[in-house]
N, C-alpha and C positions, 0 to 999 in steps of 0.2 A: 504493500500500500504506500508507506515511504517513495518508492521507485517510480512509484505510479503515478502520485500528485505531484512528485518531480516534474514527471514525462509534461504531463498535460498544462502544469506550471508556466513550464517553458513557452509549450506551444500557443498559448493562449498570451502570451506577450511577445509571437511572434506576430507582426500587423500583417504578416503574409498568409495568415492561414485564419481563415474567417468560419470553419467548422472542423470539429474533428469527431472521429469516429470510435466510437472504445467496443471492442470485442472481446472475446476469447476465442473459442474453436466453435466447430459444428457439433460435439458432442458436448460443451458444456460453455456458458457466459462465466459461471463464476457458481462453484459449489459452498462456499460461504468459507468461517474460518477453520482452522486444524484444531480440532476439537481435542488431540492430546493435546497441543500445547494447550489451550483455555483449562485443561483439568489439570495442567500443573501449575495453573496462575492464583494468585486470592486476588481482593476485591482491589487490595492495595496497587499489587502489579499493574492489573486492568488501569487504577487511574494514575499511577506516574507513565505507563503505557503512551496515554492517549491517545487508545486507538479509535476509536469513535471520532474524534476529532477531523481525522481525515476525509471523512464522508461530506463533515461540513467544510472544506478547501475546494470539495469539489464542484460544493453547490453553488459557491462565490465565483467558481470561473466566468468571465465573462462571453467567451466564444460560447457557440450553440453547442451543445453536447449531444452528439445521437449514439445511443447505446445499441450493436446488434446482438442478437441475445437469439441463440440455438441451444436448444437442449435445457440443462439442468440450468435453473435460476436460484438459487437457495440461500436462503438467511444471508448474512452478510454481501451476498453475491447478488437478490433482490433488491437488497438497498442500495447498492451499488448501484443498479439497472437505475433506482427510481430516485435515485440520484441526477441523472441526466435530465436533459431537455424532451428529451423524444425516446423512444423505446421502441424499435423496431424488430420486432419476432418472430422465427421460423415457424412452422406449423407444428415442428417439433420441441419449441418452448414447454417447458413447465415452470409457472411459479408458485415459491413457498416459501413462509416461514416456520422452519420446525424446528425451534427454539423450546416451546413448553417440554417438547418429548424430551428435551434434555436437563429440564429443571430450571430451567433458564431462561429468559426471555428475548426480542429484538432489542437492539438497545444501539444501533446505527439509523435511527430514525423508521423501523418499519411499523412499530404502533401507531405513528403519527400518519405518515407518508402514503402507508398504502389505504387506511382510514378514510385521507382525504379523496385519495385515486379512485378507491371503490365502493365506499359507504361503510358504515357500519357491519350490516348484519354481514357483508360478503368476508370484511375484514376479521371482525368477532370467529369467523368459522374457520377461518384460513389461519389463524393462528391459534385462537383453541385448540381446533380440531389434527391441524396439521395436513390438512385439505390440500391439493395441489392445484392452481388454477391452470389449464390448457391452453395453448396461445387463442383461441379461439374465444374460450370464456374471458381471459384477461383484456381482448377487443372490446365484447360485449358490455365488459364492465369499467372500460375509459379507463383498465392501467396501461396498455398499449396504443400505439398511434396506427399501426398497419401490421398486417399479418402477410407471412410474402412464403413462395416455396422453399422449401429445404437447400436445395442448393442454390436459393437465393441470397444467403440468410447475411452475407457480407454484400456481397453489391449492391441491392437495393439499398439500407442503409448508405452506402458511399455515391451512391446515385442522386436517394436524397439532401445528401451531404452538400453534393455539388449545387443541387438547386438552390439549397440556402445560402452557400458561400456566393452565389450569382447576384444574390440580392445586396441592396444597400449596407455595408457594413454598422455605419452606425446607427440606420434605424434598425437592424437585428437586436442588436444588443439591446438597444432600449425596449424593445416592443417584447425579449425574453424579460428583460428588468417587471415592465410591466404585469405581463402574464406571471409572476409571480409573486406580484405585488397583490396579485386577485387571490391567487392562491392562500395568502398568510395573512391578510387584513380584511377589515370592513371596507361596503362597495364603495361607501363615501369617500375615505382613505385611497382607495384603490383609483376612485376615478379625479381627486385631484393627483393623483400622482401619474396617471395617465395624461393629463393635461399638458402638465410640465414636460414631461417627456415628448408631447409634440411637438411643444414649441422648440426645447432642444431642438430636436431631430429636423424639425424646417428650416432650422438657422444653419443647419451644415450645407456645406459644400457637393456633399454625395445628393440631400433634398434638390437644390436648383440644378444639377446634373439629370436627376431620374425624370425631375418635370421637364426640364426643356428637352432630353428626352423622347417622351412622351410624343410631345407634339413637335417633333419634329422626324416622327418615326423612323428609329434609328435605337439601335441598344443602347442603354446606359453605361460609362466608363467608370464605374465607381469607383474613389480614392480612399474611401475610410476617414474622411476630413468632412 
């Protein structure tokens, strides 16, 4: 994880790379953490640790995050996923958190996180029960953004990647800013701070680009300015 928020650290104040893409393989996104080490850790390790911590580094990145996700999604490796901006998943996805079965709970934000993603009763079951969602049910239930073939399960993701990096660099960021400003506050909150963010985003240099643009049919040059 250290290595990880390294990686994406970087990338994300590279002003050249306006998406990036976080995977694992086609058999698994991320099976959570080593569950020997956690049963040699006490409560103390965990918090000079700070492993949790990481999850929120990667919430703060500013580039768009799309997560492709095949196969096993599991505890630590779910929050990971829903960590990201976007969540794009194979047919062969499952998500879970099965935390209880080990006495133990989520505690990288999947009480919170997938709660808000799916509601109550879906989430109450899926971590009670230890339920696995299918990439199919995780559509239907808005913790996913698209559902793609198997061995789609990297390109699509980098597909969509490229459609966002096409776009205005600074209104992406603001308009992710926002969409999570919905997420975490009141609408009142949420839509002054929506406001602000337009006016930013019209005062830049990429704004009077994509309008004149527009109407002068012709693609946008976007500068990230």
């Amino acid at each position: 994880m250290d290595e990880l928020v390294a990686t994406l650290s970087e990338l994300d104040r590279d002003k050249a790379v306006r998406c990036i893409v976080l995977g694992g393989n086609e058999r698994a996104f991320a099976a959570g953490a080593d569950i020997g080490e956690l049963a040699r850790s006490s409560a103390i390790d965990l918090y000079y640790q700070r492993r949790v911590e990481r999850w929120d580094a990667i919430r703060s990145l500013w580039t768009p995050l799309v997560a492709a996700v095949s196969g096993f999604c599991l505890g630590g490796g779910c929050e990971l996923a829903m960590s990201c901006d976007l969540i794009v998943a194979s047919e062969t996805a499952q998500f879970g958190q099965p935390e209880t079965s080990l006495g133990i709970i989520p505690g990288a934000g999947g009480t919170q996180r997938l709660t808000r993603a799916v509601g109550k009763a879906l989430a109450m079951d899926v971590i009670l029960s230890g339920r696995r969602l299918t990439a199919q049910e995780a559509l239907a239930a808005g913790l996913v953004s698209r559902v793609v073939a198997r061995e789609a399960w990297l390109e699509e993701p980098k597909r969509l990647a490229r459609e966002v990096a096409a776009k205005g660099p600074v209104a992406t960021r603001l308009a992710k800013e926002s969409v999570n400003r919905a997420y975490e506050t009141t609408l009142q909150a949420g839509l002054e701070a929506e406001r602000r963010a337009l006016y930013l985003a019209f005062a830049s240099e990429d704004a009077s680009e994509g309008l004149t643009a527009f109407t002068e049919k012709r693609e946008p040059e976007f500068k990230g300015r």
